[in-house]
C-alpha positions in Angstrom: 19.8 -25.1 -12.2 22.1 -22.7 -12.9 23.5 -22.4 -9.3 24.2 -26.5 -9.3 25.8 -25.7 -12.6 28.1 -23.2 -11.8 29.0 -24.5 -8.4 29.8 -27.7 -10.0 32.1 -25.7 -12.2 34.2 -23.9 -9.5 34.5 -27.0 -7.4 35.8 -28.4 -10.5 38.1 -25.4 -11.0 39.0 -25.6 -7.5 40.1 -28.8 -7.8 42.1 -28.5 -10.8 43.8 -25.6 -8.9 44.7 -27.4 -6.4 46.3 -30.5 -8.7 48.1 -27.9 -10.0 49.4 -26.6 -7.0 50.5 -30.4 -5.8 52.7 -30.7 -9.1 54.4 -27.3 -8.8 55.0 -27.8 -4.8 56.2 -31.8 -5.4 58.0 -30.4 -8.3 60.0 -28.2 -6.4 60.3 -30.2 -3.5 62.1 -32.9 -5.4 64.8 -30.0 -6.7 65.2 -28.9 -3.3 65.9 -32.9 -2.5 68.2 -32.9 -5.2 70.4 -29.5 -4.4 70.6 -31.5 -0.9 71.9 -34.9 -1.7 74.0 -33.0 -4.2 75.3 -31.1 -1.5 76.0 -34.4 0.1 77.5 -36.5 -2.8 79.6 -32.7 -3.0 78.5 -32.1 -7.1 79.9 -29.2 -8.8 77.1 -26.0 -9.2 76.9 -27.5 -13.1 76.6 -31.0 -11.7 74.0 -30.1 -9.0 72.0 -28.2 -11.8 71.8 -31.1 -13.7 71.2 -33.6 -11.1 68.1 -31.5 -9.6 67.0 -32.0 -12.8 67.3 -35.5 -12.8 65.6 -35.9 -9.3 62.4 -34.1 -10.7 62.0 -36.4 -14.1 62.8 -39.5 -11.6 59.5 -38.6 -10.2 57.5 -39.4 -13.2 58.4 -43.6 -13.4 55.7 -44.3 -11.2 53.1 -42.5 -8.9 54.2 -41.5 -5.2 57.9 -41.0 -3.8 59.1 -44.5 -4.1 60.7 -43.9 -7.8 62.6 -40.4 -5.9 63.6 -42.0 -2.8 65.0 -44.9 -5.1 67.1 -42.7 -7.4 68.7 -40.5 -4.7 69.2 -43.6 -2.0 70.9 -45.0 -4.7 72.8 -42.1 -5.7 74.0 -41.2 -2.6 74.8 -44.9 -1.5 76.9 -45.2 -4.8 79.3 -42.1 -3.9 79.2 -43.4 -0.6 77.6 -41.0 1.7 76.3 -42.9 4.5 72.3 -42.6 3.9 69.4 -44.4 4.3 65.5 -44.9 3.6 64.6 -42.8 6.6 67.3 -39.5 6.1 66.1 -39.6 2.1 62.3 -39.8 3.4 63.1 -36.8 6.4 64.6 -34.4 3.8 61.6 -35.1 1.5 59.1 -34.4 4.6 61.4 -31.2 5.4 61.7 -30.2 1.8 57.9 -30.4 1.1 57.2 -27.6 4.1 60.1 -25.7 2.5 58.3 -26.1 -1.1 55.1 -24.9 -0.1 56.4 -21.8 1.5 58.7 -20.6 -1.1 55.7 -21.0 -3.5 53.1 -18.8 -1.1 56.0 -16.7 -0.3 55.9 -16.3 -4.5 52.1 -15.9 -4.8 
């Protein structure tokens, strides 16, 4: 019993491990978005501090990327960069592979 047990226990870690790994790569995927459409919307370093900050809490109104891809379509629309859906949803695909390997690269 004690092998079910403790199995159960690091497929639980495991997968609390990986949650944890989601938020911090999502988490610093949506600051990389940010420094980009910053770069875009050509923000001051204090502004683009500020605004990657505001691209990460955006992602906590509702579950998935539609509350990010909103707020930075929007943004970017409103200082008139020409953007759509698609180049906001590209730089998220793009930025996610660039997340992940600055965090292994960290590990």
């Amino acid at each position: 019993m004690t092998d079910f047990n403790d199995r159960r226990r690091a497929e639980e870690a495991k997968a609390a491990m990986d949650e944890e790994m989601l938020f911090r790569v999502t988490a610093r995927r949506n600051r990389l978005v940010g420094e980009w459409a910053a770069g875009l919307m050509g923000l001051s370093d204090v502004e683009t501090e500020a605004y990657r900050k505001a691209v990460v809490q955006a992602d906590f109104e509702e579950a998935g990327d539609e509350d990010v891809i909103r707020k930075v379509l929007g943004d970017l629309t409103s200082a008139g960069v020409d953007a759509d859906d698609a180049m906001v949803r590209a730089a998220l695909d793009e930025k996610m592979i660039e997340a992940r390997r600055q965090l292994m690269s960290e590990s």
